[in-house]
C-alpha positions as CSV (number, residue, x, y, z in Angstrom):
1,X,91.0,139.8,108.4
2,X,90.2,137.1,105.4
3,X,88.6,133.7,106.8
4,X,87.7,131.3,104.9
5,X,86.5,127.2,105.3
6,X,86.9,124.4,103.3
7,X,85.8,121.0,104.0
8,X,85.9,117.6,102.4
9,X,86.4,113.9,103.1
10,X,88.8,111.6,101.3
11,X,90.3,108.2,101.4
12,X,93.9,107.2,100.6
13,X,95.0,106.0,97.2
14,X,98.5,104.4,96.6
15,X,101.2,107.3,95.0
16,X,105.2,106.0,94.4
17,X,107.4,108.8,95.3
18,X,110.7,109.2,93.9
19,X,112.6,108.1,96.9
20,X,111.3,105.2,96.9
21,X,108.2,105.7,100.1
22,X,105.1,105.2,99.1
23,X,102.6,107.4,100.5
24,X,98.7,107.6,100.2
25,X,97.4,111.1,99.1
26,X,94.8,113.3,99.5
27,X,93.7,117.2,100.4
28,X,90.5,118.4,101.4
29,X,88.0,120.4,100.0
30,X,86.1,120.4,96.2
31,X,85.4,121.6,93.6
32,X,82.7,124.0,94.7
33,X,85.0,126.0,96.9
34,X,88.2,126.7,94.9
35,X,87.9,130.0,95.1
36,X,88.6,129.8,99.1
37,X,92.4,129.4,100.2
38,X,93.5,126.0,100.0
39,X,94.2,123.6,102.6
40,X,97.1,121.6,103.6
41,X,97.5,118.1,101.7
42,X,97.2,115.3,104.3
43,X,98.7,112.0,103.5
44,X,98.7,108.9,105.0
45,X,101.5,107.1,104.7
46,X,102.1,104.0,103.4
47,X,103.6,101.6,104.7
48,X,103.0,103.2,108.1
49,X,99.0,102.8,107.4
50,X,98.8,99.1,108.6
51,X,99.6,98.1,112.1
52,X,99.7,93.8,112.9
53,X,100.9,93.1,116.5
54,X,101.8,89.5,117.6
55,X,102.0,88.2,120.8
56,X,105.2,87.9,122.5
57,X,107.7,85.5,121.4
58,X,108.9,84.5,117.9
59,X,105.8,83.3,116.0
60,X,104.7,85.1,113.6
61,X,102.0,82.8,112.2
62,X,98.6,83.7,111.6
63,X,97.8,81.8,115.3
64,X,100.5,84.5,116.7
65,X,98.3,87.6,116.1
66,X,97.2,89.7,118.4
67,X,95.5,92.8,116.7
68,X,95.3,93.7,112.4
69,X,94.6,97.5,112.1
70,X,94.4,100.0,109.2
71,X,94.2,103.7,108.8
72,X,91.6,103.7,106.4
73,X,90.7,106.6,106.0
74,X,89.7,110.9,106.6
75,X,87.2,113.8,106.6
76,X,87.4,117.0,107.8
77,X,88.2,120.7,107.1
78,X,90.2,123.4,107.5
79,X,90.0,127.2,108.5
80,X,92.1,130.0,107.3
81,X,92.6,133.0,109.2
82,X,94.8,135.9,108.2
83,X,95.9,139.2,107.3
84,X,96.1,140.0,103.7
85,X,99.8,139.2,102.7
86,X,100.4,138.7,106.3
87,X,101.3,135.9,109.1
88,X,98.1,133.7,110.0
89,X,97.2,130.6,110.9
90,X,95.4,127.2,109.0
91,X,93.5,125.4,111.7
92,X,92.6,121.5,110.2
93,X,89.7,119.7,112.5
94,X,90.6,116.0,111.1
95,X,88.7,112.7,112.1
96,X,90.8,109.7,111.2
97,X,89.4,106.5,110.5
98,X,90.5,103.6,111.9
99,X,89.4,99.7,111.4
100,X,90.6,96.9,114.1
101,X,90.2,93.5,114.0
102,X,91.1,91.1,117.4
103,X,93.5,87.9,116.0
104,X,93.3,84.9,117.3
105,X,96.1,85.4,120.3
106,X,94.2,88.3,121.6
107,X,92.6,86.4,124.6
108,X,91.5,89.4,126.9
109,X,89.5,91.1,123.8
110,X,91.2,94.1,124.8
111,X,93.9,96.0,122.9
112,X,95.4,99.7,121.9
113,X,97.7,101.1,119.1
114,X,100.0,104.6,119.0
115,X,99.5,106.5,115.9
116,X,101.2,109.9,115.0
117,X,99.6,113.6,113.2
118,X,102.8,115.5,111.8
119,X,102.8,118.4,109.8
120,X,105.8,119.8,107.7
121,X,106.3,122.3,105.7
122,X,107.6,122.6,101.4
123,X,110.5,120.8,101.7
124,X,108.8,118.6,104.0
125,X,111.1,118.7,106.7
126,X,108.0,117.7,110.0
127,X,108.0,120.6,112.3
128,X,106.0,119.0,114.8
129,X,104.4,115.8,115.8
130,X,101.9,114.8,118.2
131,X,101.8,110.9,119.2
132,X,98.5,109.9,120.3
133,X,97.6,106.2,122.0
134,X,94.2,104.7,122.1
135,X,92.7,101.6,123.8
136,X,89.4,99.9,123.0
137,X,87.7,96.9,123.7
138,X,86.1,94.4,121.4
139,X,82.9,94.3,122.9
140,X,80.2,90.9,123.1
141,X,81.2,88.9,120.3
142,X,82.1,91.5,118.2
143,X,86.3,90.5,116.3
144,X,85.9,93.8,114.3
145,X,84.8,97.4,114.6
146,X,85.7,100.9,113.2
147,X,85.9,104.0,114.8
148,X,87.6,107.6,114.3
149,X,89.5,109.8,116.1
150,X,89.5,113.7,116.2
151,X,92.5,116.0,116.1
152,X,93.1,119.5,115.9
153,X,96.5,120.5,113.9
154,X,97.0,124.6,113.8
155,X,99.7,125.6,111.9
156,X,101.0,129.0,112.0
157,X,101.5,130.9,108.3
158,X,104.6,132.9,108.0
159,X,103.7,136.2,105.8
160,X,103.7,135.4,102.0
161,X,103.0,131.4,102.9
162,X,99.8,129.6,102.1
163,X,97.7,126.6,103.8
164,X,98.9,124.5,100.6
165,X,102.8,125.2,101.3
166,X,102.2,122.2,104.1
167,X,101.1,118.4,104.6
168,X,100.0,117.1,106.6
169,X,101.4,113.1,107.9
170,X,99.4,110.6,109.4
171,X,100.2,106.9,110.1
172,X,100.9,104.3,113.1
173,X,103.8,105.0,115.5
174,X,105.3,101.5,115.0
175,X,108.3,99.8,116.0
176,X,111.4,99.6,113.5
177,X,110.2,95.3,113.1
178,X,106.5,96.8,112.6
179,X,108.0,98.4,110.0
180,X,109.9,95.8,107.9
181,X,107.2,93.8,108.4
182,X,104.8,96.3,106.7
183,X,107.3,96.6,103.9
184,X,107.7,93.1,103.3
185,X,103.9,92.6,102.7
186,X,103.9,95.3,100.2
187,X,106.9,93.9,98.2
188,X,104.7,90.5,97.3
């Protein structure tokens, strides 16, 4: 059996794709390790990176928001473990970063978001996705903080398939309006 590791952090960087989404690239590892198997390219898209939640109701003023949060950015690594031109698996130990800041309706200093980890293979068709939900508090007197979150993606290699035939998707779990309104602030 060939295992191997590679390990890197990265933040996201803005990338036009033909279609027309946006999506903010970028694969682990370095330099010094290319001569280890690569690892799936994670990307953080877009316009799904930025989550702003307004209190209930129509306004959607500045007075009206609830919680601003951003996917800012990743570390982590991956492990390869497999057969010589057989079926293995890529395991990828992520920490996603996240920043939150507590707007101006958010009276009970107390909120939560959903975000999603999908992984998909060369065409990019997702083969599975895992929704995860967090709450926090904004503690004392405290309007902003960052913190990450860990997740485990394992992805199962067909024989003659590598780590870097698959990405790896990360971004909010928002509501079609969440959405437009995300695409809207990136069109000014």
């Amino acid at each position: 059996m060939a295992r191997a590791k590679r390990g890197g952090t990265a933040r996201p960087w803005r990338l036009a794709a033909a279609v027309g989404a946006a999506l903010a690239l970028a694969a682990c590892g370095s330099a010094d390790d290319s001569a280890l198997p690569p690892c799936p390219t994670v990307q953080i898209v877009e316009d799904l990176a930025e989550l702003t939640k307004f209190r209930p109701g129509e306004g959607r003023d500045l007075t009206d928001v609830t919680l601003e949060a951003q996917i800012v950015g990743f570390g982590g690594n991956c492990e390869t473990d497999f057969d010589e031109g057989a079926a293995g698996i890529v395991e990828t130990e992520m920490q996603i970063q996240f920043t939150a800041s507590r707007g101006p309706a958010n009276k009970a200093r107390a909120s939560n978001f959903s975000y999603f980890v999908a992984y998909a293979g060369a065409d990019r068709e997702v083969v599975d996705k895992g929704v995860f939900s967090t709450d926090f508090l904004f503690e004392g007197n405290r309007n902003t903080m960052s913190f990450g979150q860990e997740r485990l993606i394992v992805i199962e290699l067909q024989e003659g398939e590598s780590a870097d035939d698959y990405f790896i998707y990360v971004g909010f779990q928002l509501k079609p309006e969440e959405v437009e309104y995300n695409r809207a602030r990136l069109r000014r």
